[in-house]
SERO-4910 file (N, C-alpha, C, O; in steps of 0.05 Angstrom, whole numbers):
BEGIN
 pado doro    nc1    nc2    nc3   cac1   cac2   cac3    cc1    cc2    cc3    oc1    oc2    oc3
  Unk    A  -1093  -1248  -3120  -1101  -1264  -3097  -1088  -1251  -3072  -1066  -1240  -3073
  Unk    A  -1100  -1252  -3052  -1088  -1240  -3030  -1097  -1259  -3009  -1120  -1267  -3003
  Unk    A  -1065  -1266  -2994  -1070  -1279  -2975  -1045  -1306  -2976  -1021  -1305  -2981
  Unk    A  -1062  -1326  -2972  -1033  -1363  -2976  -1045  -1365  -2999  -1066  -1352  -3004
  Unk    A  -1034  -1380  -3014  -1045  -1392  -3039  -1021  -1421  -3034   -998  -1426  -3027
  Unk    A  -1038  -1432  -3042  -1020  -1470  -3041  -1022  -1478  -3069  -1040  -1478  -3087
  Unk    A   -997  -1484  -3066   -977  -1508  -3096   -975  -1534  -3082   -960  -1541  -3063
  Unk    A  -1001  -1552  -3102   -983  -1579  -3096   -967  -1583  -3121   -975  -1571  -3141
  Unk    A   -945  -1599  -3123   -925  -1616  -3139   -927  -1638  -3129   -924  -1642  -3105
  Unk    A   -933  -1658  -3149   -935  -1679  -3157   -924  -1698  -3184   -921  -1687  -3205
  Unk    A   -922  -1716  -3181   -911  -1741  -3204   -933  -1756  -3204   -933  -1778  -3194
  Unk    A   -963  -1741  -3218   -976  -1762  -3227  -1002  -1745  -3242  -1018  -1734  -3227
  Unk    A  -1006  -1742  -3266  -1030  -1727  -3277  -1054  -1732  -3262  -1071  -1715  -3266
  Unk    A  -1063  -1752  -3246  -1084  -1760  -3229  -1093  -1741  -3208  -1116  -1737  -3201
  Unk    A  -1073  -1731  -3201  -1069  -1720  -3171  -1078  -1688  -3171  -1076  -1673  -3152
  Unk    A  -1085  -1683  -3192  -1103  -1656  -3201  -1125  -1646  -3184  -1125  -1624  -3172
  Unk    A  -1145  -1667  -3184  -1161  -1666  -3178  -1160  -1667  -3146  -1177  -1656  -3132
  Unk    A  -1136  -1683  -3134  -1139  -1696  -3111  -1132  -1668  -3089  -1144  -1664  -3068
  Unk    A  -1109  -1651  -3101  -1098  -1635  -3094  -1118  -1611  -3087  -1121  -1600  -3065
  Unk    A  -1133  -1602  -3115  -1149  -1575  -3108  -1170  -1591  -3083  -1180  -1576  -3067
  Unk    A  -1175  -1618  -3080  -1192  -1631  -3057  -1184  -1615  -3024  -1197  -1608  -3005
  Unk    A  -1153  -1614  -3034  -1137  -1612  -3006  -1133  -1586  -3006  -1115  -1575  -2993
  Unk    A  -1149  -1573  -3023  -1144  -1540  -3014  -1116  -1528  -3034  -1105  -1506  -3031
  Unk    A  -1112  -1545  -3048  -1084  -1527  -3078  -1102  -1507  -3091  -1125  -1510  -3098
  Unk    A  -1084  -1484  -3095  -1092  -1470  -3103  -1082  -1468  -3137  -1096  -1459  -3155
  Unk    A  -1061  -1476  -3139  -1052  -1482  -3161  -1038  -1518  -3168  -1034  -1531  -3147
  Unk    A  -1035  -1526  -3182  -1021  -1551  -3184   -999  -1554  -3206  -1002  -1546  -3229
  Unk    A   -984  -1563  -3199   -961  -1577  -3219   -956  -1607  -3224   -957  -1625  -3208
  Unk    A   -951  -1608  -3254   -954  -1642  -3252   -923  -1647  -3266   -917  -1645  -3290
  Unk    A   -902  -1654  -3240   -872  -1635  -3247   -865  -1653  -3262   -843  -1647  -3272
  Unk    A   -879  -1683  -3274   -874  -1695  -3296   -876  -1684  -3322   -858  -1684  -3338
  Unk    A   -892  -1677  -3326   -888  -1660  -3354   -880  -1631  -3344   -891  -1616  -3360
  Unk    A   -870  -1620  -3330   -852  -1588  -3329   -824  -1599  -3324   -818  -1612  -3304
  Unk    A   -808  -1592  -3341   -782  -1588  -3325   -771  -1582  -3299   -778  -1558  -3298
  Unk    A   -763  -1584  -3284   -752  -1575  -3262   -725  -1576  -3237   -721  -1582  -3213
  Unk    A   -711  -1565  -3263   -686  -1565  -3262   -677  -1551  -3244   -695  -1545  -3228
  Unk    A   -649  -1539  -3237   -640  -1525  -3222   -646  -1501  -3229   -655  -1491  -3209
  Unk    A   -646  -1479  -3253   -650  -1456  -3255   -680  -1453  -3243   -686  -1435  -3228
  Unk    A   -702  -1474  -3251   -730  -1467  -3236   -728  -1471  -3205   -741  -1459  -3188
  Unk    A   -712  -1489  -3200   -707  -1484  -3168   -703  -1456  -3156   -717  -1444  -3139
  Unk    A   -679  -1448  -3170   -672  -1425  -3156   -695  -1399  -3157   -700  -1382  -3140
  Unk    A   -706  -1403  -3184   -723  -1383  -3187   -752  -1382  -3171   -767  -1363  -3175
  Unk    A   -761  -1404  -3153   -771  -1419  -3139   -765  -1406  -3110   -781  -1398  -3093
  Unk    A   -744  -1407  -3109   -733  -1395  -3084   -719  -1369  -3080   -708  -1363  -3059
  Unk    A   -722  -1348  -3107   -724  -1334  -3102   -748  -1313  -3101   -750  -1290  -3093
  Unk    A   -766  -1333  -3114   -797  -1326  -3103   -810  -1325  -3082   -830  -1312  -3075
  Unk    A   -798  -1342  -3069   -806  -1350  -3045   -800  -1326  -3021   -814  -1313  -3005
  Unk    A   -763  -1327  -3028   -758  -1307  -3002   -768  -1275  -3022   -749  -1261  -3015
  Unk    A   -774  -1268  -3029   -794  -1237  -3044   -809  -1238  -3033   -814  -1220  -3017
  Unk    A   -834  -1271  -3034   -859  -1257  -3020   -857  -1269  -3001   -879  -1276  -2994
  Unk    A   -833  -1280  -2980   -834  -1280  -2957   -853  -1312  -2951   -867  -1313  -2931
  Unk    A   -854  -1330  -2965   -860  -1354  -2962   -852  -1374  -2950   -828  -1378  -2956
  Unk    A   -859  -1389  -2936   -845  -1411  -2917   -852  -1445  -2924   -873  -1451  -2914
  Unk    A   -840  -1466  -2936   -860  -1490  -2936   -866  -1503  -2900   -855  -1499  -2879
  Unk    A   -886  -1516  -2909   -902  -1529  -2894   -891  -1557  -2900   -891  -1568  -2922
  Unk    A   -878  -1569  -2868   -871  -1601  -2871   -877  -1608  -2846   -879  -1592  -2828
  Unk    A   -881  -1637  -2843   -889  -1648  -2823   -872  -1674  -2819   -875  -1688  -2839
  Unk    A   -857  -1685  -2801   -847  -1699  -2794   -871  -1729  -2783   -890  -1728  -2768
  Unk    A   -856  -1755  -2800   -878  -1770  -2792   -856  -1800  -2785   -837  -1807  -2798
  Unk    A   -864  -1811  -2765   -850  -1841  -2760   -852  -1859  -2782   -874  -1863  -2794
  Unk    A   -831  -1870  -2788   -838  -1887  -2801   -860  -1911  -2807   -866  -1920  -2829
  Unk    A   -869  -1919  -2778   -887  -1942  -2777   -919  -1923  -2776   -939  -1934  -2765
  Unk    A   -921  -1892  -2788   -948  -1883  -2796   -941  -1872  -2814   -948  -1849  -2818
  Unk    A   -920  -1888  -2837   -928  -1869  -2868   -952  -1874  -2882   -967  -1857  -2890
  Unk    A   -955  -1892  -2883   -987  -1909  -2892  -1008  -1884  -2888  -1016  -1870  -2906
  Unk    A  -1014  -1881  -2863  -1026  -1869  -2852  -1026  -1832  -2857  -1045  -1817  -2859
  Unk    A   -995  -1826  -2858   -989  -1803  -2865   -994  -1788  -2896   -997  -1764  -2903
  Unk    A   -994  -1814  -2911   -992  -1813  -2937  -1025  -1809  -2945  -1028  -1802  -2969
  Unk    A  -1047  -1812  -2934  -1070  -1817  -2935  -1073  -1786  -2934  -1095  -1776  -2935
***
């Protein structure tokens, strides 16, 4: 693949579907994967290799409802 590719992680086998909706390119359902500290790090050392950055967005409290949508 060449180019972004998006990971959602999620806690819910449902959210499969919802995710490739939102443009995932891959998905994790980190309930059934482990994801302990050694996959952290190895996580993050993937990350800084290919030079990857996450994506967060700060939201007020009185639009999580909204944010969460």
């Amino acid at each position: 693949m060449t180019g972004l590719g998006t990971v959602a992680l999620t806690r819910g086998a449902g959210e499969a579907d919802f995710a490739g909706q939102r443009g995932a390119h891959h998905y994790i359902h980190s309930t059934a994967h482990p994801l302990g500290d050694a996959h952290t790090q190895d996580t993050m050392a993937f990350s800084a290799l290919r030079g990857t950055r996450p994506t967060a967005e700060t939201v007020p409290l009185d639009r999580t409802e909204e944010a969460y949508r």
